[in-house]
C-alpha positions in Angstrom: 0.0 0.0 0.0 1.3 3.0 -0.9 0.9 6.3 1.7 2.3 9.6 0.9 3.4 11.2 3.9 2.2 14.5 4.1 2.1 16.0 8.1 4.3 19.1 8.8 5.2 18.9 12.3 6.6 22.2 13.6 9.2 22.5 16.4 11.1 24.8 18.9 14.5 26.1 18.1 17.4 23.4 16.6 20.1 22.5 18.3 23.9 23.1 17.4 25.8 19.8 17.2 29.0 19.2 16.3 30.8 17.8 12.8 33.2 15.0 13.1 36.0 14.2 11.0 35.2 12.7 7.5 37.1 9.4 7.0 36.6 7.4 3.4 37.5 8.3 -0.2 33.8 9.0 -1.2 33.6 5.2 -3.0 31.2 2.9 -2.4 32.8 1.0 0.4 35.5 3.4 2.7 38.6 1.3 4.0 38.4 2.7 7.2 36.5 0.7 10.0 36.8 3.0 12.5 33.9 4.5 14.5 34.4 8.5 13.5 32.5 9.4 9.9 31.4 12.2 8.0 28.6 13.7 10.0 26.3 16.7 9.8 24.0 19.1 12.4 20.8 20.2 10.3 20.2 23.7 11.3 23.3 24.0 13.5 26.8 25.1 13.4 29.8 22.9 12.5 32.6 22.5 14.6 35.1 19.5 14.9 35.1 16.9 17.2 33.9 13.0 17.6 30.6 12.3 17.2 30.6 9.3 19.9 31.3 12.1 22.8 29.5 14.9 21.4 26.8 16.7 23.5 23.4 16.8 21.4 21.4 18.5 23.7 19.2 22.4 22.6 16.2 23.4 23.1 14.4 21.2 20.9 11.8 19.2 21.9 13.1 16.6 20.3 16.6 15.1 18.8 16.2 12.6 15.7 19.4 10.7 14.6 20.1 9.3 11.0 22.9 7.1 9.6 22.6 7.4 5.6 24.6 5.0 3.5 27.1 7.1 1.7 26.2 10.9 1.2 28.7 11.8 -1.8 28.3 8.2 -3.8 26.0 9.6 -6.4 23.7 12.6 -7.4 20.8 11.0 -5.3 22.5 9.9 -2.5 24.0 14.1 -2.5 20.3 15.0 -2.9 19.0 13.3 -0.7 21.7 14.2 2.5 21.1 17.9 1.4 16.7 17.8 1.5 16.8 16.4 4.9 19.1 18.7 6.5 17.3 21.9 4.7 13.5 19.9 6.2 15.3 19.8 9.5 15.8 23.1 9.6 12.5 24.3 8.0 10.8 22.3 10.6 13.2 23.4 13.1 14.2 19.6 14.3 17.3 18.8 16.3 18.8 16.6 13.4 22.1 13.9 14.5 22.8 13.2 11.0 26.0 10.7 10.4 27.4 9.6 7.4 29.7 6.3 7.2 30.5 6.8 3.6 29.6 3.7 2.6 31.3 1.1 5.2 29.2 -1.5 7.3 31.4 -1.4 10.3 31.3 2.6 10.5 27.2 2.3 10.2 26.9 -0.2 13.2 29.6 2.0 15.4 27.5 5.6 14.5 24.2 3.8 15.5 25.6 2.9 18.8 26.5 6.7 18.7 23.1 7.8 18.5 22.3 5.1 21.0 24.0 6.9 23.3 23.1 10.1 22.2 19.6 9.2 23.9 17.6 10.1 20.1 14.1 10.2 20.7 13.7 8.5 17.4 16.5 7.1 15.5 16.4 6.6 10.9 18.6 3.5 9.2 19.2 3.7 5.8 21.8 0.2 6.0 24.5 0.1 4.2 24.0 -3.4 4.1 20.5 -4.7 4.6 22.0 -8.2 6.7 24.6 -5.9 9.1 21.6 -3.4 9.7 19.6 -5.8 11.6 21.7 -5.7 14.5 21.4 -2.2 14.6 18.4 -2.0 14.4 18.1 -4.6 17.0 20.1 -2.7 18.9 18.3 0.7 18.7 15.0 -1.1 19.8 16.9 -2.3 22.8 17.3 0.5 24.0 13.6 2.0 23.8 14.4 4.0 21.2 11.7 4.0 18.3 13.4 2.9 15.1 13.0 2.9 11.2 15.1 2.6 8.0 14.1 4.9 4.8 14.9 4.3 1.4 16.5 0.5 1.8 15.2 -1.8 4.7 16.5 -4.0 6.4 16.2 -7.9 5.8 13.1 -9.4 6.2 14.5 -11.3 9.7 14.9 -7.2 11.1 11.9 -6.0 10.0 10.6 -6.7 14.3 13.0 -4.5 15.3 11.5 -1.7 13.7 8.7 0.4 13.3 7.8 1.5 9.8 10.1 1.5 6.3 9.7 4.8 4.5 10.8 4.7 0.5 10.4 3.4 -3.0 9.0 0.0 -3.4 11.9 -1.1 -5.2 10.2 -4.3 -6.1 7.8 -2.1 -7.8 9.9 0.0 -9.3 11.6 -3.0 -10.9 8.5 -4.2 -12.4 7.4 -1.8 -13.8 10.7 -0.5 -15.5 10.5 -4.4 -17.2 6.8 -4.3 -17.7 7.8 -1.7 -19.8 10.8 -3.4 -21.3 8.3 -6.2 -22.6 6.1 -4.0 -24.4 9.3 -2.4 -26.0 11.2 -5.4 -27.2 8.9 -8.4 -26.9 8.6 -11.6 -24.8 10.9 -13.1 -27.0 14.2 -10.9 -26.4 17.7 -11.8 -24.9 19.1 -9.2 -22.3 21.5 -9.2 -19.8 21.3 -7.5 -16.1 23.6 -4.6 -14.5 22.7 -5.2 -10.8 23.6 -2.6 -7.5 26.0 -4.0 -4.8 25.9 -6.8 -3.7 23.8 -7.7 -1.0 22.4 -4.0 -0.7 18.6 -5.1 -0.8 17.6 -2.3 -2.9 19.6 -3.8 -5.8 18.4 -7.4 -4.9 14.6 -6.1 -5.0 14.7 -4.2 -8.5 16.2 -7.4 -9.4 13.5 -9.2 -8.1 10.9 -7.1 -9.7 12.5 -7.2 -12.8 12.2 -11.8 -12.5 8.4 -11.3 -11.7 7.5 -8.9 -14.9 9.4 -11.3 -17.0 8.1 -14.7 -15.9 6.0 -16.7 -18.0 7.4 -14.8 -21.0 10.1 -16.3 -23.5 12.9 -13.3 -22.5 16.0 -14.5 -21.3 18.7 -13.3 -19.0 22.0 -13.9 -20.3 24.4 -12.5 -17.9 23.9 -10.7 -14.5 26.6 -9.1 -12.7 27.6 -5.7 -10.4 28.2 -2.7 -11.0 29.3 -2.4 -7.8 27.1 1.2 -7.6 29.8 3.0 -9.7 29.3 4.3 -12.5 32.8 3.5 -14.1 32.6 0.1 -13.1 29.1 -0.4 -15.0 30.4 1.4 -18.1 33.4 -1.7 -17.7 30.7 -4.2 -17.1 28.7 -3.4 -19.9 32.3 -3.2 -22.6 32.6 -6.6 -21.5 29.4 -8.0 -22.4 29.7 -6.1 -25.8 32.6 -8.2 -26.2 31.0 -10.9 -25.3 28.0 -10.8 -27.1 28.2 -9.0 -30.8 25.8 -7.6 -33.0 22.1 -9.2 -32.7 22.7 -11.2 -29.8 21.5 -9.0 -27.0 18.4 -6.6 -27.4 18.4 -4.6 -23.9 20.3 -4.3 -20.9 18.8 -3.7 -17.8 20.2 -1.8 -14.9 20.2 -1.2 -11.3 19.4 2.8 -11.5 20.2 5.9 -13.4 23.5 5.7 -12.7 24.7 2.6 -13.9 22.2 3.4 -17.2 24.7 6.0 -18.2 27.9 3.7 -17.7 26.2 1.3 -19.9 25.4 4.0 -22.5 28.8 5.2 -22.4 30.2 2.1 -23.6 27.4 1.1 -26.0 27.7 4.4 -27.3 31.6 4.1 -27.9 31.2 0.8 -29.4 28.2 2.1 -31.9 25.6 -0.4 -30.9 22.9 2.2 -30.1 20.8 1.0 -32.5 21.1 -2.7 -31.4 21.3 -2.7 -27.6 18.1 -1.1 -25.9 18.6 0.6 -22.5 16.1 0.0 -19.5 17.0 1.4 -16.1 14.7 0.1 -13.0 15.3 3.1 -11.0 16.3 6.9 -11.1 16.8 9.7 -9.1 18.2 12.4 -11.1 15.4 14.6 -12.9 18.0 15.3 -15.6 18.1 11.5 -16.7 14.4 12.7 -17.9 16.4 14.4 -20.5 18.0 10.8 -21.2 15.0 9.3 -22.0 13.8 12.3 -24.1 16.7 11.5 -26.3 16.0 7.9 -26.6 19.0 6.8 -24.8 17.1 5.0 -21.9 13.7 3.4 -23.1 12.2 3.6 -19.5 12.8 4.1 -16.3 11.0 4.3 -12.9 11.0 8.4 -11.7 12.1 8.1 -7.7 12.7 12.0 -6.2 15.4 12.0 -3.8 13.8 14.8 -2.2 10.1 13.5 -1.7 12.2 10.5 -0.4 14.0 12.2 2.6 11.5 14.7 3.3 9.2 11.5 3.6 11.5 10.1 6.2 11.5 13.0 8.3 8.3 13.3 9.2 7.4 9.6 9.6 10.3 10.3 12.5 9.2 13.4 14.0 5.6 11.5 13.8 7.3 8.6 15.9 9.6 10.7 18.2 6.2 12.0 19.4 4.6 8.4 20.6 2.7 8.5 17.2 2.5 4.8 15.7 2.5 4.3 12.0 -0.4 3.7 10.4 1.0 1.6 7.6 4.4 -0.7 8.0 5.3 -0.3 4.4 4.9 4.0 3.0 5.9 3.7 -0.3 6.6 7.1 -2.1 5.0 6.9 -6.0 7.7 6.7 -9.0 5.8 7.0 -12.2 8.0 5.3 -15.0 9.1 7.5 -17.5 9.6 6.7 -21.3 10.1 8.8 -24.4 6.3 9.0 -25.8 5.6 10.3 -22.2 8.4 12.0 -20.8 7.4 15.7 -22.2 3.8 15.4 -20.5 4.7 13.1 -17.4 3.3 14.9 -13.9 6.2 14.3 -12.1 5.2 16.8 -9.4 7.1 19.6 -7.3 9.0 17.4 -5.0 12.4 17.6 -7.4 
């Protein structure tokens, strides 16, 4: 069921909280495992210090900690950071929000932060959807009303927390290769650029991508990561041009935007434009509208980054103040885009 959160809760002055050193090369995966990341105060000042001992106290009536995944991995991720601290400090919320760039182990330590930080309501987006359960586990341990936003959990966490706010990436994958089948057939031979690996946002698209194709004649040739970079697709996808020549694969299908344009980069190189069709299950940049406009992706499910994290924040405000949920699952709508409807498609203010 889909439920579009809509409440504008309005509190007393934000508090300033403190910045702690950024660790990590901005990747997907940092090679630090330490306990200190990249954090932010919404509506506060920045000094330096470590977030594990910093005082997060104001005049708020309330203090709401996030961990994200990786702020600076790609344009949605950057969007996304960015709305929620400018929503924090339009609703004037005490905002802990904690960045592990990407590593596991830096997640899990930062939750315990906030843990200690006494949050009156604490947001998970996992890094990795197995390792977030025991944070989330962990935050519901200690009283502390919990939820994740934009990725969830595994299925075996979903008792330790309270709502998920986000796509339905299931969806979205579904209806990106519902799409697919009406624009090459149910007799087509594709291969699959997938997300990380065991991120359950890219096992989901995935997922939804297998249920629109069942029962139909298309087969998957190949499947493997991008690893969530966009270089690394544009190497995945030279490969399976290699691999495969002229005639023997209609579409690829990808993870998100992201790894669309890697894949077009190298089909573009190798002039196969006209033979290799583009289908991306996800995106979160309103400019790849302008991607599909010019035929380069053939579809792709419209996800705003910003809808997304303002979303979030008020589903946490709503549970900081006792509220319960009304729904487990609030899925945010992302209307799939193609080029006979990109030029008329509502997609809303929220970008």
């Amino acid at each position: 069921m889909k439920k579009k959160l809509l409440a504008m809760i309005s509190l007393t002055l934000t508090a300033s909280i403190a910045l702690t050193g950024c660790i990590g090369n901005g990747g997907n995966q940092s090679s630090s495992t330490g306990g200190s990341a990249a954090s932010d105060s919404a509506g506060g000042s920045d000094t330096a210090g470590d977030a594990a001992d910093d005082s997060a106290g104001g005049s708020g009536d309330h203090l709401i900690g996030m961990v994200v995944n990786n702020g600076g991995q790609d344009p949605y991720q950057t969007a996304y950071y960015n709305t929620i601290k400018d929503k924090a400090k339009e609703m004037n919320i005490n905002l802990q929000l904690l960045d592990p760039v990407g590593d596991a182990t830096t997640q899990a330590n930062q939750v315990q932060d906030l843990i200690n930080m006494k949050c009156d309501a604490i947001i998970i987006w996992p890094v990795n959807s197995e390792t977030g359960v025991a944070s989330a586990r962990a935050v519901q341990k200690a009283g502390i009303p919990c939820m994740t936003a934009n990725t969830n959990v595994s299925a075996d966490g979903e008792e330790f927390i309270k709502c998920y706010v986000g796509p339905s990436n299931v969806e979205e994958g579904k209806q990106t290769a519902e799409a697919m089948l009406e624009n090459i057939g149910e007799d087509a031979k594709i291969v699959e650029i997938t997300g990380p690996a065991g991120y359950s946002t890219s096992l989901e698209r995935s997922q939804g991508m297998k249920e629109a194709i069942e029962g139909t004649n298309i087969e998957v040739l190949d499947s493997q990561t991008g690893e969530g970079n966009r270089e690394k697709c544009q190497q995945v996808m030279e490969n399976y041009l290699v691999k495969y020549g002229k005639g023997e694969i209609d579409a690829v299908y990808t993870f998100d935007d992201n790894a669309a344009y890697g894949a077009w980069n190298a089909i573009e190189a190798a002039g196969r434009q006209d033979d290799v069709k583009i289908f991306a299950a996800a995106s979160g940049s309103y400019g790849t509208i302008n991607y599909v406009k010019d035929g380069k992706i053939q579809a792709t499910a419209m996800q705003s980054p910003h809808f997304d994290a303002e979303s979030a924040l008020e589903m946490a405000v709503k549970l900081a103040d006792g509220e319960e949920p009304e729904e487990f699952y609030n899925y945010i709508d992302t209307p799939v885009a193609t080029p006979d409807n990109a030029d008329s498609l509502d997609l809303g203010e929220e970008w």
